[in-house]
C-alpha positions as CSV (number, residue, x, y, z in Angstrom):
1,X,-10.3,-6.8,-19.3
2,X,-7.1,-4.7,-19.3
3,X,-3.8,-5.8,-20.9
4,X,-1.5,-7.2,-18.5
5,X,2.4,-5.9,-18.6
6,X,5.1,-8.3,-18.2
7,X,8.6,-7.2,-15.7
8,X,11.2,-5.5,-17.7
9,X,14.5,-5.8,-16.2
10,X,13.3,-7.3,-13.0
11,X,11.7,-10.4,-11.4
12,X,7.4,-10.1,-10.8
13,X,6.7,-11.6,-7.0
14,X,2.6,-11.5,-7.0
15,X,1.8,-12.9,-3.3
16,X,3.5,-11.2,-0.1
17,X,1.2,-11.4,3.0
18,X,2.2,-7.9,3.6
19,X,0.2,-7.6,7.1
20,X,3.0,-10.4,7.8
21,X,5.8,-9.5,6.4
22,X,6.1,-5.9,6.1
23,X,7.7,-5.7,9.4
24,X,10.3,-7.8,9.6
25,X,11.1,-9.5,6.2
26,X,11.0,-6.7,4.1
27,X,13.3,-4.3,6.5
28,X,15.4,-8.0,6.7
29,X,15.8,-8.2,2.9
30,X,16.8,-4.5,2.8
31,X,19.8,-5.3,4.3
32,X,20.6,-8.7,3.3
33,X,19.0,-8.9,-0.5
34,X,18.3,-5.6,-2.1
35,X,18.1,-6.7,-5.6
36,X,15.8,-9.0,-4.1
37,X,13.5,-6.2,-2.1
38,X,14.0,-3.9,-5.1
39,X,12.3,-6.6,-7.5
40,X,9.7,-6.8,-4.9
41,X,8.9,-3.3,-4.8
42,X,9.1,-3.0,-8.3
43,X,6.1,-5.4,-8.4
44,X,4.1,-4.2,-5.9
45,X,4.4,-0.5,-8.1
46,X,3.4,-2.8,-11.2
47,X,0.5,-4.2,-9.8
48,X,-1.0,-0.4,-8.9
49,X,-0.4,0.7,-12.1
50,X,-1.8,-2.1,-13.2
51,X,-5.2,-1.8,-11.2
52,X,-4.5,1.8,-10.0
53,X,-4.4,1.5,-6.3
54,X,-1.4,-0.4,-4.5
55,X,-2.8,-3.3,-3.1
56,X,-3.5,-3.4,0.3
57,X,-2.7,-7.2,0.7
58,X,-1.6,-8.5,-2.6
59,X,-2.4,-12.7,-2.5
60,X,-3.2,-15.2,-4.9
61,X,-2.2,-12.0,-8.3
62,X,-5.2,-10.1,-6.9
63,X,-6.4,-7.7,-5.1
64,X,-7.9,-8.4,-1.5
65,X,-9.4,-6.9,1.6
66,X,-7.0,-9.0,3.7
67,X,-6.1,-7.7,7.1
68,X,-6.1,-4.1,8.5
69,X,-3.7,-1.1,7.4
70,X,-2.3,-0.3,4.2
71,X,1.4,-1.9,4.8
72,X,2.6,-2.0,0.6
73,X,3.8,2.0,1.4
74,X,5.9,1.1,4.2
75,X,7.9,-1.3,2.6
76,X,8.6,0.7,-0.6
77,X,9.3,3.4,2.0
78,X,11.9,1.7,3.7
79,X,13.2,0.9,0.8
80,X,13.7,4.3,-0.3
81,X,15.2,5.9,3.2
82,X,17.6,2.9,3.0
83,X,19.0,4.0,-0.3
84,X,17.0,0.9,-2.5
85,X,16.6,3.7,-5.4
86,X,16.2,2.3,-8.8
87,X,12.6,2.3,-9.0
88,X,10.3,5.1,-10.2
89,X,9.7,6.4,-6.5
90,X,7.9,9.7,-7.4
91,X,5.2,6.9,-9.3
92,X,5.3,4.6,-5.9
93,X,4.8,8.3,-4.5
94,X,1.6,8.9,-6.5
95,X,-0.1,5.8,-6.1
96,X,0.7,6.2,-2.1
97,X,-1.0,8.9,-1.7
98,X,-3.8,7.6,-3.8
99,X,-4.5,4.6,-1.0
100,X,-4.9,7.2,1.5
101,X,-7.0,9.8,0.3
102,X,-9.0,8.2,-2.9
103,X,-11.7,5.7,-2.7
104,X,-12.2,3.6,-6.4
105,X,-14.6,4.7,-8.7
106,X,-16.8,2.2,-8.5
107,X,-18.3,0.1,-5.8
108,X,-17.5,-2.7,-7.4
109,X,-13.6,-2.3,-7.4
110,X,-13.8,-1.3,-3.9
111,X,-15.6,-5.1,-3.4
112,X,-12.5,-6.2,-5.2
113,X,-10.4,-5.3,-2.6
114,X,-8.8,-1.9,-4.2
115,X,-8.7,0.9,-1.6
116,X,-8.0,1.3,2.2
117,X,-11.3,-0.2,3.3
118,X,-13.8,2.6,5.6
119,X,-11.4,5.6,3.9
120,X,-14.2,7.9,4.0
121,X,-14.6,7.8,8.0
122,X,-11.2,7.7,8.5
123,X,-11.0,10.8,6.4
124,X,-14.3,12.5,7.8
125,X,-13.6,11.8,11.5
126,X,-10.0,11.3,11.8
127,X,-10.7,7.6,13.6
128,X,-13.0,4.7,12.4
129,X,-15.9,4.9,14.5
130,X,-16.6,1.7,16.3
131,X,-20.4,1.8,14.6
132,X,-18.7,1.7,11.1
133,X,-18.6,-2.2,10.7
134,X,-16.2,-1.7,7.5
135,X,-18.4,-3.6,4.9
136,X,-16.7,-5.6,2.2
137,X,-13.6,-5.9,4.5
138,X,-12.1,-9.4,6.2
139,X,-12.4,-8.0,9.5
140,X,-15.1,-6.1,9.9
141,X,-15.0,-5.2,13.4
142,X,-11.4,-3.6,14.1
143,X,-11.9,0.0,13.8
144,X,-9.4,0.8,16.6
145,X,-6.5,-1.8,14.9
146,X,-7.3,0.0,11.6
147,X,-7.1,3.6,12.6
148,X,-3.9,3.2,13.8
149,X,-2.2,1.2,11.1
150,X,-3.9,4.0,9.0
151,X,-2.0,6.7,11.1
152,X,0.9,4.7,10.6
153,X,0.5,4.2,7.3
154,X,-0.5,8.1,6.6
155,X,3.3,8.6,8.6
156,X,4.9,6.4,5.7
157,X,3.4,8.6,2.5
158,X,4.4,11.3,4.7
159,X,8.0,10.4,5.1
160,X,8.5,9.5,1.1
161,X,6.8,12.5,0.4
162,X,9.2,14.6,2.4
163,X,12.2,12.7,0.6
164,X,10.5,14.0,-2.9
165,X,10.1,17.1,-2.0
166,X,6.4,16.9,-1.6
167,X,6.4,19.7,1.6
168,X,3.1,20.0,1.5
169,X,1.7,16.5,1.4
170,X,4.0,15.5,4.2
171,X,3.0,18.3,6.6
């Protein structure tokens, strides 16, 4: 196994429900805790460079295939536009961009729950297609809910990367 880091200089949160949360509670503790928020995304940076991908739905410490979309970018994001900047957001940056347009390099990580689950037809086609049932996935059956929070979710790298200076990769 790999070594496992401890938090320097902030609190580790390992469980966040982010399908559920990264909506309201995040944006809410942006305003009203953002030590709290920047702890949070401080962790969910750890845990991708930890395993290399940002999990999708971070729950009991590990990786899963929770839920559709690809929500941890929004709320480091939202973080960022909202002036939450003491964490290495170029890294947060990286491994953003990594969700949306790298698969892992083995099957068996993907079954782990790294990655944005059905990324190569997303990529291919634009969409999910309806016959792409999304194998190792929770849901296996909501290509149309998944393309969308993946456009969203494509919106959010896109708006940190233009705050980095990324001009290419947010075009």
């Amino acid at each position: 196994g790999g070594t496992v880091e401890t938090a320097k200089d902030f609190t580790y949160y390992c469980d966040y429900s982010v399908w559920d949360t990264f909506r309201g509670v995040h944006p809410l503790l942006t305003i009203l805790d953002p030590d709290r928020e920047r702890d949070m995304v401080k962790s969910l940076i750890a845990k991708g460079e930890q395993g290399g991908f940002l999990p999708v739905f971070p729950a009991w410490n590990s990786y899963t295939s929770e839920m559709v979309g690809d929500h941890t970018g929004a709320i480091i994001t939202d973080a960022y536009v909202k002036g939450i900047r003491d964490f290495d957001a170029e890294k947060a940056y990286q491994l953003m961009r990594r969700n949306a347009m790298e698969l892992p390099k083995t099957e068996e990580l993907y079954r782990d729950g790294q990655g944005r689950r059905a990324l190569g037809s997303y990529l291919k086609y634009g969409y999910i297609p309806l016959e792409d049932h999304v194998p190792f996935a929770f849901h296996k059956n909501e290509q149309v809910s998944r393309t969308l929070e993946y456009a969203y979710d494509d919106y959010v790298v896109s708006v940190l990367a233009g705050a980095l200076g990324h001009t290419a990769d947010a075009e």
